[in-house]
N, C-alpha and C positions, 0 to 999 in steps of 0.2 A: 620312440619305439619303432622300431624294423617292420616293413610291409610284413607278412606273412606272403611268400612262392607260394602260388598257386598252380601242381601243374593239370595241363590240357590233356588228355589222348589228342593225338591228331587225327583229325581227319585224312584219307586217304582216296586218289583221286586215279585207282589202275590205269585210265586208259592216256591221261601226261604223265604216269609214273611220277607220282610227287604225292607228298604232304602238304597238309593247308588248314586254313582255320576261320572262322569266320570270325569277324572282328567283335559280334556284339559275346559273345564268351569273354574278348579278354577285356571286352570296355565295360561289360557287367562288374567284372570283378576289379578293375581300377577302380571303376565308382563307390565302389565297396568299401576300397582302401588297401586293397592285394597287389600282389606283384605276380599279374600271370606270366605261366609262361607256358609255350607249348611243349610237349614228350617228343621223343624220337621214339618211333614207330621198332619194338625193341624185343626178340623173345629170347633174351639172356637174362638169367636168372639172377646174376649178381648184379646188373645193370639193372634192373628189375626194383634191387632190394636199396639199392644206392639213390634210386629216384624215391623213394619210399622216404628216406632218413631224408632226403634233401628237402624237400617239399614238407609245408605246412598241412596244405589241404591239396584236393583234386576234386576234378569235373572228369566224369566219365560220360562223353558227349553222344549227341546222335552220330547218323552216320547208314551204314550198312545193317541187313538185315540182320540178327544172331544166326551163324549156322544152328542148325536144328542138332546135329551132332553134341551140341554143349549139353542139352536137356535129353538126348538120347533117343531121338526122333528122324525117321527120314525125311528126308528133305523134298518137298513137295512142289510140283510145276506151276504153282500159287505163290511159292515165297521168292521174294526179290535177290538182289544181290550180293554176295557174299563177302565178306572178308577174314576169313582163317587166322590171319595174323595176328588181327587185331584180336578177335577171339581171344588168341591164345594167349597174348602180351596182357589184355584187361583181365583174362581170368588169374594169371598169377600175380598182376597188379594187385589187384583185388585182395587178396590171402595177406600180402605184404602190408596194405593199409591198415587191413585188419586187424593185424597182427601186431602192427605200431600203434595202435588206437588211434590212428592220423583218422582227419575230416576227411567225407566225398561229398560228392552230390550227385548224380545220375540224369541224366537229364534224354529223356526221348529213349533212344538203343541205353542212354546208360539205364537207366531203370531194366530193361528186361534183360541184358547183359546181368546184372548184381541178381534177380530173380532166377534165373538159366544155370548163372554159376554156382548158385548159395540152393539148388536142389527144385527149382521151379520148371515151371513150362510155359509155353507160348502158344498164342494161336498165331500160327504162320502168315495168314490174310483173315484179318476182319471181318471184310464187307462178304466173305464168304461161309468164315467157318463161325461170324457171330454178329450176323448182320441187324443193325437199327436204323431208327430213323436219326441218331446223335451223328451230328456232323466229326466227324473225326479226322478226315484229311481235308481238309481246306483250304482256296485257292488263295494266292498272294493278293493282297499284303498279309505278312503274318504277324503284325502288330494291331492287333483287334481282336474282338474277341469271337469265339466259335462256341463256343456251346459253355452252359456254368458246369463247377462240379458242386461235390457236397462235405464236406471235411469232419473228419469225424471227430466225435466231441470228447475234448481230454487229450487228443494226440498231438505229435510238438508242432506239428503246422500249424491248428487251429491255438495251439497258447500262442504260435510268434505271430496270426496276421489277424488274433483277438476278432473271429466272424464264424460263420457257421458254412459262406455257402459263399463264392467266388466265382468269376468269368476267366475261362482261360483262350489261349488259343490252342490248335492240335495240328500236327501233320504227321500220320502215322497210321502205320498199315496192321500193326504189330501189336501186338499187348497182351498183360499177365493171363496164361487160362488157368494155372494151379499156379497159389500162391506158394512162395517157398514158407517150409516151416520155421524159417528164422527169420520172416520177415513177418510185418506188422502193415496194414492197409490205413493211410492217413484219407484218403480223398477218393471218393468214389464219381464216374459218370452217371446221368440222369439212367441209363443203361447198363450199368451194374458194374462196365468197364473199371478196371481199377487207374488209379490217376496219379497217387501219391503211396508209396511207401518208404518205412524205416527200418533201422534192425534194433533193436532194445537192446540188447547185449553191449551195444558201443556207444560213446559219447556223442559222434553224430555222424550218422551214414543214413542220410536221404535220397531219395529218387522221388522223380515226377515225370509223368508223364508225356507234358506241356514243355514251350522252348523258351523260358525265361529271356534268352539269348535273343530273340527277337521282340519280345515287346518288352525289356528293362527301360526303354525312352519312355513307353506311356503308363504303364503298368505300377505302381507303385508297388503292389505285392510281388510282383517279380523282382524288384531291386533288394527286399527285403530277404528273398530268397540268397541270392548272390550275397547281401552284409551279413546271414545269419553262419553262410559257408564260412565267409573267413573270419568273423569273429572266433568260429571255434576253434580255424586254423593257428590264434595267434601259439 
């Protein structure tokens, strides 16, 4: 049987003008059984729909902050740094997967990227516009854990890591304030933050929170995360 393509967004790096990727994305998803592969940084529309058909699944990666402009908000001297492009390229990505009933998984910006685009909002800074004591950005190493969540019972998180309540890690400034009305909340923080969502309507478009991507070495539940992507990719 043929790996199932995996692709990446890239990461994007303005000030060496480059693209980049961090390796535990594409070694997650080798250990899986995938063939990742990173995107070109792309806002052509047939280029767009062509990575769509080609590709089994995607990872819609951290990264930069969502422009506030996606969820119809100004952009505030609180929110971090921007990337427009990608916006634009993940939002019509997005519609195209969609559309394929191809796999995602969202991971960190991808989760509120898929929230932003599919009719949600954001809090632009956290520790400001929804401050706790839940550790939520966290210093390195980011393989350990930072605070648990709580997963909600009957959602496909909690049938594929068969538990109620898990340790993750966190680095992120960002997160859901209005849920989108097409999403579904699998995983809450001890603080109400949201951690995990899906869409019902598709076969499997996840987001989380948390960076798989850095503790798939210790984490069993994160590698499960990564084989559950591409199984559904095949």
């Amino acid at each position: 049987m043929k790996k199932p393509i995996i692709g990446i967004v890239p990461l994007v790096d303005k000030g060496r003008e480059s693209l980049w990727m961090l390796p535990g994305y594409m070694e997650g998803v080798k250990l899986a059984g995938g063939l990742p592969v990173m995107l070109p940084l792309t806002e052509d529309a047939e280029d767009a729909r062509e990575l769509a058909a080609l590709c089994g699944g995607f990872i819609f990666a951290g990264g930069h902050d969502v422009s506030p402009a996606v969820y119809g908000e100004e952009t505030l001297p609180l929110c971090g740094e921007l990337c427009p492009e990608r916006d634009r390229m993940e939002t019509f990505l997005l519609q195209e997967v969609l559309a394929a009933d191809k796999a995602a998984l969202g991971i960190c910006r991808g989760l509120q990227l898929m929230n932003a685009a599919l009719g949600g909002t954001l809090y632009q800074d956290l520790p400001v516009q929804r401050p706790s004591d839940c550790e939520h950005h966290m210093a390195a190493p980011y393989d350990r854990e930072a605070h648990k969540i709580v997963l909600t019972a009957g959602s496909p998180i909690a049938d594929l890591l068969q538990t109620g309540e898990i340790g993750v890690n966190s680095c992120h400034h960002q997160a859901v304030k209005e849920l989108s009305s097409r999403l579904a909340v699998m995983a809450s923080a001890p603080d109400g933050v949201v951690e995990a969502v899906y869409l019902p309507e598709k076969r499997f478009v996840w987001a989380v929170q948390w960076h798989p991507e850095f503790s798939y070495k210790t984490d069993a539940n994160s590698r499960r995360l990564f084989a559950a992507l591409v199984e559904n990719s095949r």
